[in-house]
N, C-alpha and C positions, 0 to 999 in steps of 0.2 A: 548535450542531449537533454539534461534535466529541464534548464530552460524553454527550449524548443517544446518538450510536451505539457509545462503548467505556464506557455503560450498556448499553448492548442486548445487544452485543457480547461483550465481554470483563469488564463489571462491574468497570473501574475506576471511582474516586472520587478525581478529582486535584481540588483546590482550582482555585477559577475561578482564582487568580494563578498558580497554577503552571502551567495550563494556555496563561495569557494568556503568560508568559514563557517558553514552550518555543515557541509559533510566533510570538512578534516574533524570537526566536532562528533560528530556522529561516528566515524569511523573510528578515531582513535581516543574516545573517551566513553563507551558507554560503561553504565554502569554494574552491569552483570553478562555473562558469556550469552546469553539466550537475548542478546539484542543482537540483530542479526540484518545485513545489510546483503543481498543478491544480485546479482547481476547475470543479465543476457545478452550473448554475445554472437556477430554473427562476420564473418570475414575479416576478423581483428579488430571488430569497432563491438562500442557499449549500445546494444538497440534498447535494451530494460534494465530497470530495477525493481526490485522490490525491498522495502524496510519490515523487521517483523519485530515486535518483543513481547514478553507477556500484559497481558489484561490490565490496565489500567483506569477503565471506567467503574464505576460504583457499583459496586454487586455481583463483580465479576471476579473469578477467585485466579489471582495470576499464575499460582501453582501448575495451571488445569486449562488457563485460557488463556491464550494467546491474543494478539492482534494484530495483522495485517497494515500498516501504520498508510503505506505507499504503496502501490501498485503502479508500474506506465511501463508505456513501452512506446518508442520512438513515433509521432504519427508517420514517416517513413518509412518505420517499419511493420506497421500492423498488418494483421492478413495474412502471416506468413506463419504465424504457429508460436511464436515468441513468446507471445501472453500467455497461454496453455501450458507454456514447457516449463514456463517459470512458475504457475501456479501450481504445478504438481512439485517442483524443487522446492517451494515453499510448504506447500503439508508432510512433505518430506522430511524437510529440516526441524518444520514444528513438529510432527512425532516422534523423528529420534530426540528431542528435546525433552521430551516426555507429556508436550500438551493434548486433550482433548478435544477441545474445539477450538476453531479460529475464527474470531469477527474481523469483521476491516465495516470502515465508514465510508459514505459515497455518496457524495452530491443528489442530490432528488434530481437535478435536470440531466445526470449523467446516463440516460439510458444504453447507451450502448456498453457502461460499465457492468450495469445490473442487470444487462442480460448476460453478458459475456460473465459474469460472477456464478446468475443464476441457472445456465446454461451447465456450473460446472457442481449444481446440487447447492449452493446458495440460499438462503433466502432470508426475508426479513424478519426480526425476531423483536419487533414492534418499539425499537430505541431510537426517536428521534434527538437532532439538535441543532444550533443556528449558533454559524459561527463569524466573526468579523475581519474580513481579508485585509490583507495591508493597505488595500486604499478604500476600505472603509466599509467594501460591499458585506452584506450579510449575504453566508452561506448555509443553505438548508442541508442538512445531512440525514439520512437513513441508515440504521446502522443493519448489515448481512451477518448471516455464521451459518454455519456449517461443523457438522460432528467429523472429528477428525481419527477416532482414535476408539 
């Protein structure tokens, strides 16, 4: 599933093992309980995830601010309320956590992310950056948030 959407997505091309050894990494080694890994599900299959842990950009106090790492949900399965149910599971998990706000980062050409974010009380809070994909492309990002708490 992860593949299939940062195919759709973002057009990476990570090897299934590199793939398979970034979330047995992720899952069974974060470094504190508030790294937080979600999943949606719908007729016994994985249609989303989401990744959350506290704030990590500069200026952000991780105590209080969270980040939204990953958002997807299957291009199969969009449409159907997936994305929604897991971003309320997600402000859910960050406030009993005890966070107040939650950013996440999103592609500038991603608009169907930034509406479907801003759609949900989102908005831009003027943090750009450019990042470089594994085969070399730069990626422009805008970062969102939202008061949670």
């Amino acid at each position: 599933m992860q593949r299939r959407v940062w195919s759709a997505d973002i057009g990476t091309t990570n090897a299934p093992d590199q793939l398979e050894r970034r979330w047995t990494a992720t899952l069974t080694t974060s470094p504190e309980a508030r790294f937080r890994v979600l999943v949606a599900t719908a007729k016994g299959q994985v249609v989303g995830y989401a990744v959350v842990h506290p704030g990590a950009d500069p200026g952000v106090d991780p105590v209080v601010d969270a980040e939204v790492a990953e958002l997807a949900v299957d291009p199969g399965a969009r449409g159907a309320g997936h994305g929604s149910r897991l971003l309320h599971a997600v402000v859910d998990t960050l406030v009993a956590d005890g966070f107040t706000v939650a950013r996440c980062w999103v592609r500038t050409d991603d608009d169907a992310m930034r509406r479907f974010l801003r759609s949900a009380g989102w908005a831009a809070d003027g943090a750009h950056r450019e990042l470089e994909s594994e085969s070399g492309e730069r990626l422009r990002q805008v970062r969102l948030h939202t008061s949670i708490g």
